[in-house]
C-alpha positions as CSV (number, residue, x, y, z in Angstrom):
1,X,5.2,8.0,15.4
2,X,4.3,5.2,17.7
3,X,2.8,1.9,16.8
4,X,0.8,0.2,19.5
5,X,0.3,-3.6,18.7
6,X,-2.2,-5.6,21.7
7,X,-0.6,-8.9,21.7
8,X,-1.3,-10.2,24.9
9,X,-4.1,-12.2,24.2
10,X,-4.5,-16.0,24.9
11,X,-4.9,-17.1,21.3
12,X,-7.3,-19.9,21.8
13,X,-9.1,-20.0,18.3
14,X,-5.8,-21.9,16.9
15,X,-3.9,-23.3,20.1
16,X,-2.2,-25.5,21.0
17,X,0.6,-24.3,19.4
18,X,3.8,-24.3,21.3
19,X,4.7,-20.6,20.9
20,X,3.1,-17.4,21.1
21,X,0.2,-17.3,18.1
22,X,1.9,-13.8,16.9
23,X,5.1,-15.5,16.0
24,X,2.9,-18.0,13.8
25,X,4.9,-18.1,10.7
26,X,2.8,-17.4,7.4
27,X,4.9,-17.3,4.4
28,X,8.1,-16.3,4.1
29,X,10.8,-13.1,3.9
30,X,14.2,-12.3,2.7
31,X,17.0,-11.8,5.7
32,X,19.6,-10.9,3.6
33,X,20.4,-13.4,0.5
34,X,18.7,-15.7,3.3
35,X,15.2,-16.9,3.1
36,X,13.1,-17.7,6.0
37,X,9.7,-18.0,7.5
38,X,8.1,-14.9,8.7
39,X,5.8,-14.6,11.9
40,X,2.7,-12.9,11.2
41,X,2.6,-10.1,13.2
42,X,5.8,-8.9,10.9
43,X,3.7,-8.1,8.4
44,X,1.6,-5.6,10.9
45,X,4.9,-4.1,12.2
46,X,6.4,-3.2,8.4
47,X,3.0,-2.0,7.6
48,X,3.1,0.5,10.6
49,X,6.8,1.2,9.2
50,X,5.8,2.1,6.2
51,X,3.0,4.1,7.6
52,X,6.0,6.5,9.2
53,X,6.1,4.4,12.6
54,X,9.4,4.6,14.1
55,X,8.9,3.6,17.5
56,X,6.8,0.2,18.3
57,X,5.4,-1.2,21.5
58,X,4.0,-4.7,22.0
59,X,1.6,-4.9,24.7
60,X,2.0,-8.6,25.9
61,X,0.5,-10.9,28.6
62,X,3.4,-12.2,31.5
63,X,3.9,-15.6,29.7
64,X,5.3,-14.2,26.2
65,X,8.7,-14.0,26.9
66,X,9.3,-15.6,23.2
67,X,7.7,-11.8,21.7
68,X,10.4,-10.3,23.3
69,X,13.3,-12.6,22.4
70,X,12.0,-12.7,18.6
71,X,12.5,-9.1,18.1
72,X,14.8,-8.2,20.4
73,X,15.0,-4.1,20.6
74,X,13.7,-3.3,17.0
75,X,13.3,-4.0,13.4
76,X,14.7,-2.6,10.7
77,X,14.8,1.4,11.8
78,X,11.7,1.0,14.2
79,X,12.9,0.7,18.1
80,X,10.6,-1.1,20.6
81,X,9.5,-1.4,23.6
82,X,7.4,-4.0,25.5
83,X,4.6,-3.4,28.1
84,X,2.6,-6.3,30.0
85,X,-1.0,-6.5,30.4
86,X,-1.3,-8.5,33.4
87,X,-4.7,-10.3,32.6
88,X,-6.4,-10.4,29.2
89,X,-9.0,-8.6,29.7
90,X,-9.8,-6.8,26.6
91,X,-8.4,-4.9,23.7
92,X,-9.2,-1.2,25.2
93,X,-7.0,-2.1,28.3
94,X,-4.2,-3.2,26.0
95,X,-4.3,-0.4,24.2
96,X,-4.5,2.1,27.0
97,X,-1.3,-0.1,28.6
98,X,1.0,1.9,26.3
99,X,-0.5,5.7,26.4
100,X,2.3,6.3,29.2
101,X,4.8,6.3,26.6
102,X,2.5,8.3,23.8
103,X,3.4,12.4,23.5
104,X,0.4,14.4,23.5
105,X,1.5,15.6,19.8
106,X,2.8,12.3,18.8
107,X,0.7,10.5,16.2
108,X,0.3,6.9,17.3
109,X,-1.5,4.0,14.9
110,X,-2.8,0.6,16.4
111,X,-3.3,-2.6,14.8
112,X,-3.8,-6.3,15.5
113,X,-0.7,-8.6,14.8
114,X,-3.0,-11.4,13.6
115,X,-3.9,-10.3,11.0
116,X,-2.2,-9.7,6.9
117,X,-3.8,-7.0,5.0
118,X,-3.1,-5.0,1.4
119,X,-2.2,-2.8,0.3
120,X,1.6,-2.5,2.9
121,X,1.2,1.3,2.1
122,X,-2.2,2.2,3.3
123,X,-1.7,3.4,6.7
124,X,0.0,6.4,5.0
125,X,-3.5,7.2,3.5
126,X,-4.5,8.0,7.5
127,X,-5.4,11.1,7.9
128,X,-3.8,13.1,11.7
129,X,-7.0,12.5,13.2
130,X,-8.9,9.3,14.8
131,X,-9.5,7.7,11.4
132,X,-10.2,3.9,10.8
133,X,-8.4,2.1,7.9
134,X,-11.3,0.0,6.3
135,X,-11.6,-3.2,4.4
136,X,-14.6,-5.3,2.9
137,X,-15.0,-8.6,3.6
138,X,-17.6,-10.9,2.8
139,X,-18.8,-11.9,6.6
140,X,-18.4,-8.5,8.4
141,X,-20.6,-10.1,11.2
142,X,-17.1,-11.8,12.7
143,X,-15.1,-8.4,12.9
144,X,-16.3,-4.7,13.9
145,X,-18.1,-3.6,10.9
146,X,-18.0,0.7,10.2
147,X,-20.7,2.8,8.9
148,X,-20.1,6.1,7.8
149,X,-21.5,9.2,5.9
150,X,-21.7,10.6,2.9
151,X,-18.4,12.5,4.4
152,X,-16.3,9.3,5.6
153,X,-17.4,10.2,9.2
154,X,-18.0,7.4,11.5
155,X,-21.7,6.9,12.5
156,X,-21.6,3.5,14.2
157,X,-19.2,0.8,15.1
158,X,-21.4,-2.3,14.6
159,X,-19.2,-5.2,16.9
160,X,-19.9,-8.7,15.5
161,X,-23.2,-7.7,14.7
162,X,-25.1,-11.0,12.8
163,X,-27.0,-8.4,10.8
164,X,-24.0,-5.9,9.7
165,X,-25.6,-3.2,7.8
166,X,-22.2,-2.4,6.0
167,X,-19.4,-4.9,4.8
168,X,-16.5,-2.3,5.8
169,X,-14.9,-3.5,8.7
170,X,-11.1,-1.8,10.7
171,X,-8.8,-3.0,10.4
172,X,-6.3,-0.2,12.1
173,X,-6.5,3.5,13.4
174,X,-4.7,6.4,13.7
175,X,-4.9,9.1,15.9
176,X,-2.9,11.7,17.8
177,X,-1.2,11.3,21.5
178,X,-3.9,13.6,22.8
179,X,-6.9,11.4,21.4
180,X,-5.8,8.7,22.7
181,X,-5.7,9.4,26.4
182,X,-9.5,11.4,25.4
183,X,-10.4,7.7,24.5
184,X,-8.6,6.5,28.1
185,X,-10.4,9.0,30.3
186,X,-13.5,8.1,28.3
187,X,-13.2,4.0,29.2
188,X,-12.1,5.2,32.8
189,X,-15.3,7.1,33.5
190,X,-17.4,4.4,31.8
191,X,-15.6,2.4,34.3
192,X,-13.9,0.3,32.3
193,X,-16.5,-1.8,30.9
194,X,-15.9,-1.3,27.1
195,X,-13.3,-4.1,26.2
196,X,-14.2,-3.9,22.3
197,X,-12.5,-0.8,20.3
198,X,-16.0,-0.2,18.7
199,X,-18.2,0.1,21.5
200,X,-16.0,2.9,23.0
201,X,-15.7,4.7,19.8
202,X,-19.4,4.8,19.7
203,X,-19.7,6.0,23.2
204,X,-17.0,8.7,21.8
205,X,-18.8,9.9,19.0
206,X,-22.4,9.8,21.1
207,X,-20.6,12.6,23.0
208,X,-19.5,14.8,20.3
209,X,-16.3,13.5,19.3
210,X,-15.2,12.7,15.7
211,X,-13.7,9.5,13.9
212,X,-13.4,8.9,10.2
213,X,-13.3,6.0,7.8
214,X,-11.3,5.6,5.3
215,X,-11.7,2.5,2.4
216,X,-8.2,2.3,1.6
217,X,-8.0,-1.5,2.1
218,X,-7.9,-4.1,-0.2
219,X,-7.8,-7.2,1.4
220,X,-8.4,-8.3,5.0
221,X,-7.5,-11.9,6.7
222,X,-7.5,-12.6,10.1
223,X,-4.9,-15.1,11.0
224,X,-6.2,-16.7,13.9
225,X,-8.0,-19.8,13.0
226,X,-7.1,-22.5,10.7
227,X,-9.0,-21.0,8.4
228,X,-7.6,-17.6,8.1
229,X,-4.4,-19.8,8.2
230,X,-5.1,-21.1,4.9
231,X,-6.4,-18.0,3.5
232,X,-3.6,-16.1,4.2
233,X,-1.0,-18.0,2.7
234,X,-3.7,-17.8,-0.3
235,X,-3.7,-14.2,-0.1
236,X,0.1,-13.6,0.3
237,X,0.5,-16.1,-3.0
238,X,-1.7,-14.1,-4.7
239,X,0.5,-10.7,-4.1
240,X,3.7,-12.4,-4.8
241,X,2.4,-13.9,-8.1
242,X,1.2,-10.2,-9.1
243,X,4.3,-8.7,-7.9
244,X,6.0,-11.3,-10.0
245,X,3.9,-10.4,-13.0
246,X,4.0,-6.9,-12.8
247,X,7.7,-6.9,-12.8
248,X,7.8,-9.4,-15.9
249,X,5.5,-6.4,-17.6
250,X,8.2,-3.7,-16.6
251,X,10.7,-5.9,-18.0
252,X,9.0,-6.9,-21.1
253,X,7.7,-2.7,-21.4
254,X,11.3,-2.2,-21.5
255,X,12.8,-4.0,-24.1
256,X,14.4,-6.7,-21.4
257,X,13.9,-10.4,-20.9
258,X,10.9,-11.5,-19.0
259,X,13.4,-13.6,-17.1
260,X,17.1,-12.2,-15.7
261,X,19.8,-14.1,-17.4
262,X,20.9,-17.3,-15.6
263,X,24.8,-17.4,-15.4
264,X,26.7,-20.6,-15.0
265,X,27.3,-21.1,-11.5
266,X,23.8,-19.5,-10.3
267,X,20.6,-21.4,-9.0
């Protein structure tokens, strides 16, 4: 499975920084016995892991070299690969950048590396069809908000609507090789106009094709202004401190100290 992730935009909602806003670091991740600070958009790519990725491709812009030194060929047992969008001029071109390397049969999901989302293990919940992972938020007028039926099918994709009739926005898809490059053809003969993800889905469904949404998600913050900032490192508190907890219950539901033993020599 591949994972496409569009990172080639400019980022300006929380520049200047002095690196690429994907490699922001948000909290913070075990390298070994090692601790260190973690960019954001590794939460996205061990998400798509989990979700039974293998292969990932950044899409980036020609100036973010640093993407490419950060991760080198892969992490963990995902390999990658790097493809260059040479102006920023939309998500749907970044996406389509990568369909050269997508197999008609392979699945592929998408996702924005700005973002940090729960649960790590909803992607799985995708079904092998063009199907939307969705999460509510309280303002759904800032991201692409997702109506759907009775039957989880997609009716409309409202994009930064003020008056979002729904609170369920994406927050990543899935779909096979062969949708994808039906979504492609579909932007090409519209001639390229669409540069939101919703607006082509609704031209995809206005023409008989079929999306699904699925309210698997949690919790949904976008990473790229100061405020999202803040509330992510809120957010990813928040799961460590359950984490923490629920593995003081197991401990405690077993008989064992709610704290490991501390032997002399250890802090």
């Amino acid at each position: 499975m591949w994972g496409i992730v569009p990172a080639a935009g400019l980022g300006s909602r929380i520049q200047p920084l002095a690196f690429s806003k994907e490699l922001l670091p948000v909290g913070s991740r075990l390298d070994g016995p090692t601790e260190r600070p973690c960019a954001v958009s590794e939460y996205l790519v061990e998400r798509m892991i989990r979700g039974g990725a293998d292969k990932i491709c950044f899409v980036i812009s020609p100036g973010k070299s640093d993407i490419v030194e950060y991760f080198g060929a892969g992490y963990g047992p995902a390999s990658f690969a790097y493809v260059v969008q040479p102006e920023p001029v939309g998500l749907c071109d970044a996406i389509f950048r990568a369909e050269i390397l997508v197999g008609a049969d392979e699945p592929v999901v998408v996702g924005l590396p700005d973002t940090v989302w729960f649960p790590e293990t909803a992607l799985a919940l995708l079904p092998d069809a063009l199907s939307f992972l969705l999460f509510p938020v309280e303002h759904p007028e800032l991201f692409d908000a997702v109506v759907t039926d009775s039957e989880d099918r997609i009716l409309e994709i409202q994009v930064k609507r003020t008056n979002a009739s729904t609170s369920w926005i994406w927050g990543a898809f899935k779909m096979p090789g062969r949708v994808l490059r039906e979504l492609r053809d579909l932007w090409i003969a519209r001639g390229r106009r669409d540069e939101y993800v919703g607006s082509l889905i609704n031209a995809y469904i206005a023409a008989g094709g079929v999306a699904l949404g699925v309210r698997a998600g949690d919790s949904y913050v976008d990473v790229g202004t100061l405020y999202g900032y803040r509330a992510a490192i809120n957010l990813l508190a928040e799961a460590s401190s359950g984490a923490a907890s629920r593995l003081r219950g197991a401990r405690l539901a077993l008989g064992w100290p709610a704290k490991p033993a501390v032997h002399a020599g250890q802090r």
